[in-house]
LUMLUM-566993 format. One line per 8 residues: number of its first residue (from 1); for each residue x, y, z of C-alpha. Coordinates in Angstrom, 1 decimal. Last residue first. Layout:
NUM = X:Y:Z ~ ...
***
This chain:
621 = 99.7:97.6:147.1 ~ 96.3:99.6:146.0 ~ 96.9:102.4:143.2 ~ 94.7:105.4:143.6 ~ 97.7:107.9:142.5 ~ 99.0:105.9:139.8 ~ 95.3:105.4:137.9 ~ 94.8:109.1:138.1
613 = 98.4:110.4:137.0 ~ 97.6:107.9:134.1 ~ 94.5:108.7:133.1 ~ 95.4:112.3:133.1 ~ 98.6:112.0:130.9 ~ 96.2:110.2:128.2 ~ 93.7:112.6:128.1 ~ 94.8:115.3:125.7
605 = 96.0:111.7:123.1 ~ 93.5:112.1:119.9 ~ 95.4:115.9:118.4 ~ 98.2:117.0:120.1 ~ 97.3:118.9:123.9 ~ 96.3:122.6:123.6 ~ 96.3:123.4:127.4 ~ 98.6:120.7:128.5
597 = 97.5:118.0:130.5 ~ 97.1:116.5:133.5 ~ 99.7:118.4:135.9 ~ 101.1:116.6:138.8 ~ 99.3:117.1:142.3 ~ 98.4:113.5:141.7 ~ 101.8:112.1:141.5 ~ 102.8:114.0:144.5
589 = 100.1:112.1:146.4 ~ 101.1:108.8:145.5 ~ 104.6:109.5:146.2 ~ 103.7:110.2:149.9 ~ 101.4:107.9:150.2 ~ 103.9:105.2:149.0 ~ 104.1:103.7:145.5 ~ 107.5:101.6:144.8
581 = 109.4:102.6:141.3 ~ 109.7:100.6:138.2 ~ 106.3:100.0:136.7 ~ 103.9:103.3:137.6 ~ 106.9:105.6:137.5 ~ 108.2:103.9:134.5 ~ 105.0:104.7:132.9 ~ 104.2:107.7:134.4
573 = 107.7:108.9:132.5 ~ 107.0:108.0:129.0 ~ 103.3:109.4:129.1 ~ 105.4:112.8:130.1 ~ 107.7:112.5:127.8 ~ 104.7:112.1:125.4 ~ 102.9:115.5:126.4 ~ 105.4:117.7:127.0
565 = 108.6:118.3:129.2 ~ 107.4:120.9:131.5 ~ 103.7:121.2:131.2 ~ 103.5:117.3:131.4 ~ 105.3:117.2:134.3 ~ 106.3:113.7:134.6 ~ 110.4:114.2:133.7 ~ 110.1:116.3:137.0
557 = 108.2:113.7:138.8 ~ 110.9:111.1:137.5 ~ 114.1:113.1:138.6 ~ 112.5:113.0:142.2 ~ 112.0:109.7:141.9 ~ 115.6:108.5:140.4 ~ 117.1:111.1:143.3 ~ 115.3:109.4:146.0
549 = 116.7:106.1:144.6 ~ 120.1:106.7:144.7 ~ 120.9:105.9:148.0 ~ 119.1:102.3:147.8 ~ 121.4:100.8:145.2 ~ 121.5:101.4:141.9 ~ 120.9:98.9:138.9 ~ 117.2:98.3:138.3
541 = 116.2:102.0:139.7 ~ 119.1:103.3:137.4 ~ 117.7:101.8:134.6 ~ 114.6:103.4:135.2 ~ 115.7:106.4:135.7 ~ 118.1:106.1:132.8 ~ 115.6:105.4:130.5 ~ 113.5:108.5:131.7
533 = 116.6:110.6:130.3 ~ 116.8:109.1:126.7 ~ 113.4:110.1:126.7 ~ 114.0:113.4:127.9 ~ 116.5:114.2:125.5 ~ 118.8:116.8:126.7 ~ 120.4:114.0:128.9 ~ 120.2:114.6:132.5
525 = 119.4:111.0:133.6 ~ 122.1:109.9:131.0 ~ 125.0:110.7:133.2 ~ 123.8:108.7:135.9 ~ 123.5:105.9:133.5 ~ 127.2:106.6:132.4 ~ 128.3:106.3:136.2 ~ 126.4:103.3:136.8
517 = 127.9:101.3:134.0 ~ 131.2:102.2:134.8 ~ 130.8:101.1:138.3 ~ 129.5:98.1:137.3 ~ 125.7:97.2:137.8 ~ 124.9:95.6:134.5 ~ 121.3:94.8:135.1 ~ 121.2:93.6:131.6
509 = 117.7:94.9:131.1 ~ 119.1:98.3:132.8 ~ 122.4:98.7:130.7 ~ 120.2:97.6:127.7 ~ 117.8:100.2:127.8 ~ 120.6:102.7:128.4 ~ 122.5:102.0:125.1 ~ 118.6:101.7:123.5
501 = 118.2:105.6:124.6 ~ 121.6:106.6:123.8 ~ 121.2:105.2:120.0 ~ 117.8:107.8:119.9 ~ 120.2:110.6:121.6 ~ 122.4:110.5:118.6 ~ 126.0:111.4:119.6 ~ 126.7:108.7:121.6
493 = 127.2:108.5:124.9 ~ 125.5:105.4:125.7 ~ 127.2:104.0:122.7 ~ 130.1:103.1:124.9 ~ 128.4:101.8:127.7 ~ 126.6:100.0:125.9 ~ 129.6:99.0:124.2 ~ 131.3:97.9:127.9
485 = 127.9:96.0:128.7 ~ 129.0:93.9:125.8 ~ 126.2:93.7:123.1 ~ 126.5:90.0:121.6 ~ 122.9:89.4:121.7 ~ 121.3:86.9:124.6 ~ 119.5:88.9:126.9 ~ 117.9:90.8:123.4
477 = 117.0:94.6:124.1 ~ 120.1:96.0:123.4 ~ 121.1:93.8:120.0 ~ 117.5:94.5:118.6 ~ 117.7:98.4:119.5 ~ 121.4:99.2:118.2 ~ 120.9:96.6:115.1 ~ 117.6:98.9:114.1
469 = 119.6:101.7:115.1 ~ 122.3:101.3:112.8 ~ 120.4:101.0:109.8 ~ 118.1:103.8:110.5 ~ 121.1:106.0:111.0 ~ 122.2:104.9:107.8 ~ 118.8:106.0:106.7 ~ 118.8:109.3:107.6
461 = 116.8:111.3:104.8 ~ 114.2:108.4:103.6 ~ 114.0:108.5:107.9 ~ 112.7:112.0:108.4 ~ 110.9:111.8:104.9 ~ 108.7:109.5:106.7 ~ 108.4:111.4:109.8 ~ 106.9:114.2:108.1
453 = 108.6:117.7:107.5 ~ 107.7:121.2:108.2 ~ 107.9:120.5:112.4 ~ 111.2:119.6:112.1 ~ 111.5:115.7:113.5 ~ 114.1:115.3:116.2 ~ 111.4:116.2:119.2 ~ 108.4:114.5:117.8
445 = 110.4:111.1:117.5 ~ 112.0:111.6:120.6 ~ 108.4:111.8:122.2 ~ 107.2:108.7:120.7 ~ 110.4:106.6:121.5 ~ 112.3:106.2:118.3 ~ 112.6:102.7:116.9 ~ 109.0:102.8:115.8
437 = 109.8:105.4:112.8 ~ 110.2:101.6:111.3 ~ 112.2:102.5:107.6 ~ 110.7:100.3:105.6 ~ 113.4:98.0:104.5 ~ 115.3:98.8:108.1 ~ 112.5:97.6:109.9 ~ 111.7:94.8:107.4
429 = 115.3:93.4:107.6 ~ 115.1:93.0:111.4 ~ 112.1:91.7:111.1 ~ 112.9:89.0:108.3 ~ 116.2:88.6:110.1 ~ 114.4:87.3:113.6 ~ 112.2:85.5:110.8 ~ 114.8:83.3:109.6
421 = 117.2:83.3:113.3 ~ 113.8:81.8:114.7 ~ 113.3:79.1:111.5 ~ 117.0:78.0:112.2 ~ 117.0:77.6:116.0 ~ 113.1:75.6:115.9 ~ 114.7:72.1:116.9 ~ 117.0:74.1:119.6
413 = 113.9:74.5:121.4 ~ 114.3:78.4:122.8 ~ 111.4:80.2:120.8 ~ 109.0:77.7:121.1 ~ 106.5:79.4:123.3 ~ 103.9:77.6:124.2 ~ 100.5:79.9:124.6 ~ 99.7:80.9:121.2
405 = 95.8:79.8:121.3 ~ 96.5:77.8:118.5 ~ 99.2:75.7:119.9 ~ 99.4:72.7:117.6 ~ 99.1:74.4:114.1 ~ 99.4:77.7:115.0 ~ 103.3:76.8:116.2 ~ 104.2:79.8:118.4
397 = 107.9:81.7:118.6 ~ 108.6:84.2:121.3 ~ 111.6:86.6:121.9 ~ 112.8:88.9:124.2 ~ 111.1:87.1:126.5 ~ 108.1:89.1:128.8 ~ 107.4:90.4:132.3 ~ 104.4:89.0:134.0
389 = 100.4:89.7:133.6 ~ 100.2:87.7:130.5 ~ 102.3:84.7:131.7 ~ 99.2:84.1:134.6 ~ 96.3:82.2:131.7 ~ 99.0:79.4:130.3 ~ 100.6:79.0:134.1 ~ 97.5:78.3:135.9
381 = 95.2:81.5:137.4 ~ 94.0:82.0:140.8 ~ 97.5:83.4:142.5 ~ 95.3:86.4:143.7 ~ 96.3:88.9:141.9 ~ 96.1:86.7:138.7 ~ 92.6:86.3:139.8 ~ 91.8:89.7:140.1
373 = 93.5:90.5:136.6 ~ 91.6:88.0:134.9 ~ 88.3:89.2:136.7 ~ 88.8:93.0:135.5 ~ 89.9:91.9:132.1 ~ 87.0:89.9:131.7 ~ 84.6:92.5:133.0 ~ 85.4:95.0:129.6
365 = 86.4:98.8:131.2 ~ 89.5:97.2:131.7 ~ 90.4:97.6:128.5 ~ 89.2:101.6:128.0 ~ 91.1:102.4:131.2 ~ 94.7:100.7:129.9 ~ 96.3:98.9:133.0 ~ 98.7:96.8:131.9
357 = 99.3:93.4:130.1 ~ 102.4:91.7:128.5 ~ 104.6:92.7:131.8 ~ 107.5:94.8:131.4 ~ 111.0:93.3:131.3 ~ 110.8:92.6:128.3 ~ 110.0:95.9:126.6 ~ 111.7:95.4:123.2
349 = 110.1:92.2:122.4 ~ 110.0:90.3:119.5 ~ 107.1:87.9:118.4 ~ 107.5:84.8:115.8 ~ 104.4:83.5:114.2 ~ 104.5:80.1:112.4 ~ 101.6:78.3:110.2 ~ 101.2:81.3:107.7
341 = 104.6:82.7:107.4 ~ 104.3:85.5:110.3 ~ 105.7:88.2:111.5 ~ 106.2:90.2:114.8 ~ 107.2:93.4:116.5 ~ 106.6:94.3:119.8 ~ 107.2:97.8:121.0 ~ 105.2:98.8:124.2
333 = 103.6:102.6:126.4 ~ 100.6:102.0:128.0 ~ 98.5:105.6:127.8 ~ 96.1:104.7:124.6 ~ 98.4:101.3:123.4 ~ 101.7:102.3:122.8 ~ 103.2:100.7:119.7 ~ 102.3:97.2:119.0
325 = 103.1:95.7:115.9 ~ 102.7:93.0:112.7 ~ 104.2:91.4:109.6 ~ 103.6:89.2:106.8 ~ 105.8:86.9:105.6 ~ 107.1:84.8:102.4 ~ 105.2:87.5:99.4 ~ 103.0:86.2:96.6
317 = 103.9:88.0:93.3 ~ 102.1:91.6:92.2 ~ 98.9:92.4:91.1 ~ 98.9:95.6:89.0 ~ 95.9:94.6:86.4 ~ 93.6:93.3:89.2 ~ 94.0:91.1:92.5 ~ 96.8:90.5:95.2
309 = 98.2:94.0:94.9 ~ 101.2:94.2:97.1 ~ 101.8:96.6:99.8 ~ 104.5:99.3:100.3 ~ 103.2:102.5:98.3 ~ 105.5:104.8:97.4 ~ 106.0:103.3:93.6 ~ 102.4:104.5:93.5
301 = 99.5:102.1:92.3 ~ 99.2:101.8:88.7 ~ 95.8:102.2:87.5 ~ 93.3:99.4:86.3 ~ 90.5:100.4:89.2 ~ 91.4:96.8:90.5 ~ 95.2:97.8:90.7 ~ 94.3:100.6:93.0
293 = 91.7:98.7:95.1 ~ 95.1:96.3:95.5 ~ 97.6:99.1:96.3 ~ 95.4:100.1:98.6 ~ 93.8:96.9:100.6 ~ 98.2:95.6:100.5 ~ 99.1:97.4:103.7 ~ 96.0:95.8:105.4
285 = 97.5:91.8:104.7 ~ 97.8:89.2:102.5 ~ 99.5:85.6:102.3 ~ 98.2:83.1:99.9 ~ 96.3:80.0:101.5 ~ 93.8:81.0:99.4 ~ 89.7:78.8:99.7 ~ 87.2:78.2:97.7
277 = 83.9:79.3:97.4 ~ 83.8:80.5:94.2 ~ 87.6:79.9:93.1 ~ 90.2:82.3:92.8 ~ 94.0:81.1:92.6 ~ 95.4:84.7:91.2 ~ 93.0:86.9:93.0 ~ 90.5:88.4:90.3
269 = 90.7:90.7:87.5 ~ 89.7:88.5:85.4 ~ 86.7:87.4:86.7 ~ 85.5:91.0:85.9 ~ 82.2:89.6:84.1 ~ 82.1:86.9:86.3 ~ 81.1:88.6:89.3 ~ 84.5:88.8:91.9
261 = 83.7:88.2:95.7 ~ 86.5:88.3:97.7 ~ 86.6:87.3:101.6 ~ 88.8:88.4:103.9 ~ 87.8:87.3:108.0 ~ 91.2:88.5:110.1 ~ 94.2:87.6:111.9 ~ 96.1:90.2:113.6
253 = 95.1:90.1:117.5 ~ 94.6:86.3:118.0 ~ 97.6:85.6:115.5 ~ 99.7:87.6:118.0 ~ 100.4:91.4:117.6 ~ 98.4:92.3:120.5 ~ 96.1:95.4:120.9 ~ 92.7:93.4:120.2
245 = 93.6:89.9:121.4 ~ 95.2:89.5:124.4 ~ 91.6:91.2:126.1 ~ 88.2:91.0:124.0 ~ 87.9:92.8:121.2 ~ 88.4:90.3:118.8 ~ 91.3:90.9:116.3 ~ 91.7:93.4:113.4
237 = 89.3:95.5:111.2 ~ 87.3:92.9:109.9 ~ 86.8:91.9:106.5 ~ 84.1:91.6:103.4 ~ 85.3:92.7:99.7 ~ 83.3:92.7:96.8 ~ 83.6:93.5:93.7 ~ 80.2:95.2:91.5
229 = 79.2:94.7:88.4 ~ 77.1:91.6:88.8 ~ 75.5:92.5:92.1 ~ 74.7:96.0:91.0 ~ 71.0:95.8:89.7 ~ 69.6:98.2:92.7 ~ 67.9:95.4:94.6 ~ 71.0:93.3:94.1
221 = 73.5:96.0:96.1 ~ 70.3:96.6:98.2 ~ 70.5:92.8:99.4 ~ 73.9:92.7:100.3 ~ 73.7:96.0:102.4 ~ 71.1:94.2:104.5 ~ 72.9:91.3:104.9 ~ 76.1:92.8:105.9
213 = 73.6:94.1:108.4 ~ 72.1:90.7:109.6 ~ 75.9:89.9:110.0 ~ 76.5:92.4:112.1 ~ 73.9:91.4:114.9 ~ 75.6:87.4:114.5 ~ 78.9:88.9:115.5 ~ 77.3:90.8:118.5
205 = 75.9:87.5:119.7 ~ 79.4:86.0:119.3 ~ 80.4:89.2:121.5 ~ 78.1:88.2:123.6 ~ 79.1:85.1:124.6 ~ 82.7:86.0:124.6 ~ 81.5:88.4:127.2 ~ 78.9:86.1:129.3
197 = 82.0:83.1:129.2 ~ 84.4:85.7:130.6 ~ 82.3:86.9:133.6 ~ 80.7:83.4:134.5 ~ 84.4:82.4:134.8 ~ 86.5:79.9:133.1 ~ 90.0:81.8:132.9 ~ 91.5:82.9:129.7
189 = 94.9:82.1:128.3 ~ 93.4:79.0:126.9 ~ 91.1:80.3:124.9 ~ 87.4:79.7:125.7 ~ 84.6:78.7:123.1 ~ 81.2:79.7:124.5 ~ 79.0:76.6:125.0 ~ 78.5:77.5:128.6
181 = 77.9:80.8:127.4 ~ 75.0:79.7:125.2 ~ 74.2:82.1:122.7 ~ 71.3:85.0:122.7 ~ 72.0:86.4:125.9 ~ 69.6:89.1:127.0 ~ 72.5:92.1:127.7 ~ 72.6:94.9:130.1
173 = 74.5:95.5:129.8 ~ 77.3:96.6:127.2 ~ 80.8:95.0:127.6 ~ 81.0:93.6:124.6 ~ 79.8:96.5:122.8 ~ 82.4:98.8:123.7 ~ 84.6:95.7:121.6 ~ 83.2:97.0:118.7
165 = 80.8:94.3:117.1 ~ 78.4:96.6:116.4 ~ 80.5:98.7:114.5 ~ 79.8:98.5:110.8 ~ 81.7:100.3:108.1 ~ 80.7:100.6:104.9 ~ 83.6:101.2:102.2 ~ 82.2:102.3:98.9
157 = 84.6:102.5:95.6 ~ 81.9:103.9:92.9 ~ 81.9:103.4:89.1 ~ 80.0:106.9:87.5 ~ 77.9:105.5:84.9 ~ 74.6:105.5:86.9 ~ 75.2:109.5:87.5 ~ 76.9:112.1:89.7
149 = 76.7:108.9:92.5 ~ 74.0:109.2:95.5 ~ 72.5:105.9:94.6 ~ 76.0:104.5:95.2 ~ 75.9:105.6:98.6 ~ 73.5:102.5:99.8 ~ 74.6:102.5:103.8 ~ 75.0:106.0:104.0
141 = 77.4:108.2:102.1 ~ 76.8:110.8:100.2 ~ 80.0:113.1:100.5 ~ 83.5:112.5:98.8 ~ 86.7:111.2:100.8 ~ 89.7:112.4:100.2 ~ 91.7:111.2:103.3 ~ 92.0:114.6:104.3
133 = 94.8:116.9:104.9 ~ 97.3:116.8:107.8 ~ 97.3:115.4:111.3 ~ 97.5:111.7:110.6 ~ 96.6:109.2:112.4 ~ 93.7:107.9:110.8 ~ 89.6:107.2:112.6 ~ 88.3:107.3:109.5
125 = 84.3:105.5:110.4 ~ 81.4:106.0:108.5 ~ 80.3:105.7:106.2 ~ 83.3:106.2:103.5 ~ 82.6:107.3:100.1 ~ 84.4:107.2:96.6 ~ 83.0:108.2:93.4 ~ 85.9:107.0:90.6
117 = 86.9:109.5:87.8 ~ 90.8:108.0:88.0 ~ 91.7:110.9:89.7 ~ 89.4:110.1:92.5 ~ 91.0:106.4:92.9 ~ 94.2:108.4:93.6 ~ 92.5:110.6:96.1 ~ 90.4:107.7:97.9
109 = 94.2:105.7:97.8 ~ 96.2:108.2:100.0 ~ 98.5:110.6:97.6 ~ 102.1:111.6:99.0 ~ 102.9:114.3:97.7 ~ 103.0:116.6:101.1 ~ 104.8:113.7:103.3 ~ 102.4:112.8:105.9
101 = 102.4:114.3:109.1 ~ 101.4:112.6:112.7 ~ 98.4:112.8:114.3 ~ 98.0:110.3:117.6 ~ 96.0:107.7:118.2 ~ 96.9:104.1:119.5 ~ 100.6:104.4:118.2 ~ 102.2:103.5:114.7
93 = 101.6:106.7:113.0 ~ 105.1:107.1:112.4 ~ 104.4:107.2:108.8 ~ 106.9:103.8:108.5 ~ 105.6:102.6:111.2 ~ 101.6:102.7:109.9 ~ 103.0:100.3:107.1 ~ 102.2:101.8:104.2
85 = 99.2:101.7:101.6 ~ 98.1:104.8:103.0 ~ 94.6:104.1:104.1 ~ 94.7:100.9:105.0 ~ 97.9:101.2:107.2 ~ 96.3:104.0:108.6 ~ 93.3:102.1:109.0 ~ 95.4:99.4:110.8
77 = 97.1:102.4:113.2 ~ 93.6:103.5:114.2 ~ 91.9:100.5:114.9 ~ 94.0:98.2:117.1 ~ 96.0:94.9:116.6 ~ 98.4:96.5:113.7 ~ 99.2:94.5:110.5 ~ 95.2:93.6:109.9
69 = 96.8:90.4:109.2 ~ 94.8:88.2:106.3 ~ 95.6:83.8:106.4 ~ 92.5:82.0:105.1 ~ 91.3:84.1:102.6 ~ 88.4:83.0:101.3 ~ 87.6:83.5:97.5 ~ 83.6:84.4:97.3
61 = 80.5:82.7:96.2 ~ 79.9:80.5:99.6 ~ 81.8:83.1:101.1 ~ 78.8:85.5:100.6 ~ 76.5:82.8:102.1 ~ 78.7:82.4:105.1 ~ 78.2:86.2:105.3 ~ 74.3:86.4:105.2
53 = 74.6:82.7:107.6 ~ 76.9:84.1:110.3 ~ 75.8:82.1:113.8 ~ 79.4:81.1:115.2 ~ 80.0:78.0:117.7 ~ 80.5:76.2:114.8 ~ 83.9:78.3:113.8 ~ 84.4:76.8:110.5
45 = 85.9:79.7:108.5 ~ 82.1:79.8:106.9 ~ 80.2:80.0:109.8 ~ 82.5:83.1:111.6 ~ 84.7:83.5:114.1 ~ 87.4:85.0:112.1 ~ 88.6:88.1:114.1 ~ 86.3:90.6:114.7
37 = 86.9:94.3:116.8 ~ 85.0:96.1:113.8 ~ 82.8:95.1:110.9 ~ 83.8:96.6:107.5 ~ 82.0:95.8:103.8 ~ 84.3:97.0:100.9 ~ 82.2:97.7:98.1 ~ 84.0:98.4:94.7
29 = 82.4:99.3:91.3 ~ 84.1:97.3:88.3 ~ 85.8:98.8:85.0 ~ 84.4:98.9:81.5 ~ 80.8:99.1:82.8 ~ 77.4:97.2:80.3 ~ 75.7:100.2:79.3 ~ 78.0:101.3:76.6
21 = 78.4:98.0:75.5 ~ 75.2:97.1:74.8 ~ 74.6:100.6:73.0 ~ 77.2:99.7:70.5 ~ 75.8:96.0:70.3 ~ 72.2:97.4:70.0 ~ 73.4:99.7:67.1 ~ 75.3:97.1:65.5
13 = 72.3:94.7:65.1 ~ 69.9:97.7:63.9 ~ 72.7:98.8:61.3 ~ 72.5:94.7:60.4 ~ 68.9:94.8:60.1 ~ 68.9:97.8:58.0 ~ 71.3:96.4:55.7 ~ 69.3:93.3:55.3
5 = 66.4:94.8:54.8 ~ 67.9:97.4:52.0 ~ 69.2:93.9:49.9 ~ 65.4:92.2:50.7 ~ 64.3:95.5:49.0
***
């Protein structure tokens, strides 16, 4: 009998064991908790100004990351970036909305994570820039959508998104201030006003709004028994909202909160150097969320994919830089490229000669941009707060350490000459690496592209080209590069219209007015390509003299018809109208007789064209 006892005590044992284990999850649920237009001003990364206690007490049981780039300064290329695992450059998706292909096998991490039998949801906010497919999300979300899974044993990858702290919030009014303006912590490129302190102000009130929501989902998570199986993940989308920030690749724009929490049950999967409430100094950025999730789930991420795991089964060695850009920003057309080690970031221009800041309608709806660029207008602002109204350096170097507004560029003290050539090469290397789609103007890149294949497979099928125009655009655009007028001049007539368009960039930035030079640029101005033809207006503006100017504007209004030349040409065009040429009445006035928009614009941008004919026509001197 005692024999039988035993045995039945020991089936009983094994039964609870078996049943233990069933019940306890072989893989972890994810929860990735999103607040937009944020950069690190929060408790826990020392901002004392902040009021954050629901995430400074996630932190205080999470790894903090100290240095996270969203890799783009504005929403829709960093979630593309998220989304994809890839640099939003590579896809050509680069821009401030726009819907570009993706390569038909290309998998984007929701679908992946879906093969693996995960339930993945999204509340609420895509926002991609692509045209094609869907991200893969499944239904049910809401700010608890695990408790809509098939069943409890179904793991779950949840993002929640919050946007209270968007920078349309800001600006809202009116507004009972909850933090001290006169308190409010001012960068130094901003001027003191009553306007700016009120907006930075409020967005710290904004901050602390968001935080009573992280909060909130915090708190169901434990409610429903899911704290200790469940990683996770707390960041913001990109920079503050507020103006030099959001939609600029400086630290200001690109850094952001990451904090991981990993429950001890799946502590192995964590971060290499985790420590409850301590601190990585490891580098990590947006294109490495996917690959990362991926790894977590315990499946391989794609070979396609560019980022590095930094946690799980897949995670991969710590990497030297991380890397950021600016495309065109709503209806301002850019391309900055920068990078960072951690302490150092390094910018590079290919627009120098326009000024840092424009006129973009959704920024100065926000009343700090509209004072800033009052005052600059009237000679109100010191040196540190003017340079962002006024044409750019090819290149910019800032020490975070000493300068951490970014303000003192260091790019020309011979005692930083070796670390600038180091990361000039690390970008130049990186566009060619990953094939920067960013290199062609926006409306080149839609005119070369077949409309069956992707931008990416456009470049993974012309990548010597890609090599030579990466050295084509740096050299063209850099005062200092060994491009000879007489190769610009050379390559202006090259036989790919994307090497002619940097050719005659660099004629006009060098203002190389030599007969030879002007004869090739007058050339260019009827190039089949309209973008390499809008480049030679405005070179020609910059190196022409007064009798050729009529026929620069003229050629401009025709290259600004949005029904004749498209949509982006024609974005291209009101830009160099706007920058390069003098505004009469009579200009004014053709300018707003021009077409706003096509009939069936491409997806995001229809009323981009308008904005611009409209903010041209009712310019002041």
């Amino acid at each position: 009998m005692i024999r039988v006892l035993l045995i039945g005590i020991s089936i009983m044992a094994t039964l609870t064991t078996t049943q233990r284990a069933e019940a306890e999850p072989t893989r972890p649920n994810i929860l990735w908790i999103t607040s937009e237009d944020n950069g690190p001003h929060l408790g826990c990364y020392g901002d004392t100004y902040a009021d954050t206690p629901h995430i400074d007490a996630l932190a205080a049981k999470s790894l903090r990351f100290r240095h996270c780039w969203s890799n783009a300064p504005v929403c829709a290329p960093a979630r593309t970036t998220i989304i994809s695992g890839m640099h939003a450059t590579s896809l050509g998706g680069h821009h401030m909305r726009s819907g570009v292909r993706l390569p038909a096998d290309m998998k984007l991490y929701p679908q992946v994570l879906r093969e693996a039998d995960y339930y993945c949801t999204n509340h609420s906010k895509t926002d991609y820039n692509f045209a094609n497919g869907d991200a893969g999300w499944q239904k049910g979300g809401g700010k608890s959508p695990w408790r809509n899974r098939p069943d409890e044993s179904t793991p779950f990858m949840s993002v929640i998104n919050f946007t209270i702290s968007h920078e349309s919030q800001i600006r809202k009014r009116p507004h009972t201030l909850v933090h001290d303006p006169a308190k409010a912590p001012l960068p130094k490129y901003h001027p003191d006003t009553p306007e700016v302190r009120h907006d930075w102000a409020q967005y710290y009130d904004k901050l602390t709004e968001m935080d009573k929501m992280v909060g909130s989902v915090l708190k169901d998570l434990e409610a429903d028994g899911l704290a200790d199986s469940t990683i996770i993940f707390y960041y913001g989308d990109h920079g503050s909202g507020m103006p030099r920030s959001k939609r600029w690749p400086f630290d200001s724009g690109l850094r952001v909160p990451l904090l991981v929490h990993v429950p001890e049950q799946f502590r192995s999967l964590a971060p290499k150097d985790y420590t409850a409430g301590g601190e990585s100094t490891q580098l990590v950025s947006f294109v490495d969320l996917a690959p990362t999730v991926i790894s977590l789930a315990g499946v391989k991420p794609p070979a396609y994919m560019q980022g590095t795991a930094f946690a799980g089964a897949f995670a991969g060695p710590s990497k030297p830089y991380l890397f950021g850009w600016r495309g065109r920003m709503d209806e301002r057309v850019d391309m900055v490229r920068s990078c960072t080690d951690g302490r150092y970031v390094y910018m590079r221009h290919f627009y120098p000669d326009r000024p840092y800041l424009k006129h973009v309608d959704y920024m100065f709806q926000t009343p700090t941009t509209r004072v800033w660029k009052q005052m600059f207008d009237e000679g109100k602002l010191n040196q540190d707060q003017a340079k962002f109204w006024q044409p750019k350096p090819a290149e910019e170097l800032f020490d975070l350490e000493s300068d951490p507004d970014e303000v003192n560029n260091l790019a020309g003290d011979a005692e930083h000459t070796e670390r600038v050539s180091m990361m000039r090469d690390a970008v130049h290397r990186w566009m060619v690496d990953t094939g920067d789609m960013g290199m062609f103007p926006e409306a080149e890149m839609h005119r070369v592209v077949p409309e069956d294949q992707s931008p990416r497979e456009y470049a993974l099928s012309h990548t010597a080209l890609m090599t030579r125009l990466a050295e084509t655009a740096l050299d063209a655009t850099n005062f200092d590069s060994d491009m000879t007028t007489e190769k610009a001049i050379e390559l202006s007539a090259d036989p790919d219209a994307v090497i002619r368009f940097w050719a005659v960039r660099g004629i006009g930035i060098r203002n190389a007015n030599t007969p030879a030079a002007i004869q090739a640029v007058k050339r260019a101005m009827n190039d089949e390509s309209p973008s390499v033809a809008i480049a030679a207006c405005e070179a020609m503006q910059v190196i022409g003299d007064k009798a050729d100017q009529q026929a620069v504007t003229d050629r401009l209004l025709e290259l600004a018809n949005v029904q004749r030349v498209g949509h982006f040409a024609a974005i291209e065009a009101l830009n160099v109208l706007d920058l390069q040429i003098p505004l009469d009445a009579k200009l004014k006035k053709q300018i707003a007789a021009l077409p706003r928009s096509l009939r069936k614009p491409p997806p995001r941008v229809g009323k981009y064209v308008g904005r611009l004919v409209d903010d041209i026509s009712s310019a002041t001197p």
